[in-house]
N, C-alpha and C positions, 0 to 999 in steps of 0.2 A: 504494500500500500504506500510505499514513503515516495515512488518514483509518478504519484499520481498527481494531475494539477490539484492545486487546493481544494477547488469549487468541487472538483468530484470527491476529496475525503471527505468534503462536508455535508455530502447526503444524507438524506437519511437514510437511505441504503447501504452506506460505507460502513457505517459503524454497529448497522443490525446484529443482535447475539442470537442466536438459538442452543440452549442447553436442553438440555434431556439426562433422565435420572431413572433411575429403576429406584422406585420405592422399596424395601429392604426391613424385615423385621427388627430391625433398630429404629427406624426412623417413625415407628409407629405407635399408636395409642390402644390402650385394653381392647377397642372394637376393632382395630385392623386397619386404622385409617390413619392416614400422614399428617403428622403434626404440625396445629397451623406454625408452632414456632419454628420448624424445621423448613417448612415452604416459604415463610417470612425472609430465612435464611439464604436458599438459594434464590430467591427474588433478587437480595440486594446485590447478591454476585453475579446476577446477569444484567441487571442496569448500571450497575458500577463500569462493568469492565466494557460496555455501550457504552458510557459517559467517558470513561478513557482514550475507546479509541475513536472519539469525536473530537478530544479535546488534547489527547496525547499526553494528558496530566496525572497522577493519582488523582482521584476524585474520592470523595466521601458524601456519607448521606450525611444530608441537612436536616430534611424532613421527610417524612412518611402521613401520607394521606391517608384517606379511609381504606381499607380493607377489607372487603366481604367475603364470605365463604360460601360458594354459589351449590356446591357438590363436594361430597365427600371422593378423599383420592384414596383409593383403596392398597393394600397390601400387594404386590406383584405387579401393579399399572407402571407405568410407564408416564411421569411428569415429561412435558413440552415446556418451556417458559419463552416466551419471542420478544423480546426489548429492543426498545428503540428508543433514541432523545428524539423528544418532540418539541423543542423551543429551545434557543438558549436567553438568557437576558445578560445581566454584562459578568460576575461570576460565580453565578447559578445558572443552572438548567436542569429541565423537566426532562425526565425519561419515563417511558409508561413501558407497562410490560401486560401480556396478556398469556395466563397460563391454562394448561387444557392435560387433562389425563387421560390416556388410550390405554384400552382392554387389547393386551397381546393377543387374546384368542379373536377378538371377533373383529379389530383392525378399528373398532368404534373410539372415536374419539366427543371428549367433552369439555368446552369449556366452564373451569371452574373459578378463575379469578381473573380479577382487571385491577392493578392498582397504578398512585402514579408516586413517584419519590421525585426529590429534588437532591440534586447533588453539587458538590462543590469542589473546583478544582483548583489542585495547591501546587506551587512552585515547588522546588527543591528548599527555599528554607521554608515550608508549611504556611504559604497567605494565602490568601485566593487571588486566584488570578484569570484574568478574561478569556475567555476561550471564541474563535467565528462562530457567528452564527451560522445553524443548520439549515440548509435549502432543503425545504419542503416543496417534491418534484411533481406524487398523486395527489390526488382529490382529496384520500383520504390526509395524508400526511400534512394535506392545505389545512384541512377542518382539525387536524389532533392542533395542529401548527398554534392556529386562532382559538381552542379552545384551552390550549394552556397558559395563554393570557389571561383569563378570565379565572380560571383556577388559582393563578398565580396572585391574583388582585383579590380573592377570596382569601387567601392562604394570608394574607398580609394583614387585610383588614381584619382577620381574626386574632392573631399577633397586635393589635393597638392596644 
């Protein structure tokens, strides 16, 4: 990626994660199902490392938005997590990720969660530091684009 013009690292295609995880009797609760603090977990490690290779910085979470548990992920499935930054502002930026668990026998997949975090990227002595803004290229990436302004202006006036 380092030999690419800029404008194209700054997609939001360039810096998309897709992780996947086999859910694993450790990572599970008395009924067989994935612990939200365990999925909380590799959430922030697929938008982090999104947020990096956007910005080329370590990045850290700032904040953590709502979180809902749409479906239970069961014992043996197969977690999807797909993150991507959807905005930057000057040093923060929203990354959202949208996670889904597939049943190995029947190929069926479900989405169970949508959250969004904010992250911040830190120079070598640890400040934040400004990262380009992301070109939002689809429709949809226009509409995540514009509505994590409005998140972001929520997220603030709730902080006064």
């Amino acid at each position: 990626m380092q030999d690419q013009p800029i404008a194209k690292r700054n997609t939001v295609r360039a810096s998309q994660v897709e992780m996947t995880e086999l859910v694993l009797p450790n990572d599970t609760n008395q009924l067989g199902n994935l612990l939200g603090g365990r999925l909380m977990h590799l959430m922030d490690i697929a938008m982090a490392i999104a947020a990096a290779r956007h910005s080329g910085l370590v990045c850290v979470t700032a904040s953590v938005d709502e979180i809902n548990f749409l479906h239970p992920i069961r014992l043996g499935q197969v977690v999807i997590l797909r993150a991507s930054v959807n905005r930057v502002f000057r040093t923060s930026m929203e990354v959202g990720v949208k996670v889904f668990c597939e049943d190995l026998k029947s190929g069926k997949r479900t989405h169970t969660n949508s959250a969004y975090m904010t992250f911040v990227g830190l120079n070598a002595e640890g400040r934040p530091t400004p990262s380009a803004q992301v070109i939002a290229e689809t429709d949809e990436e226009k509409r995540r684009f514009d509505a994590a302004l409005a998140r972001r202006n929520h997220r603030l006036g709730r902080n006064s």
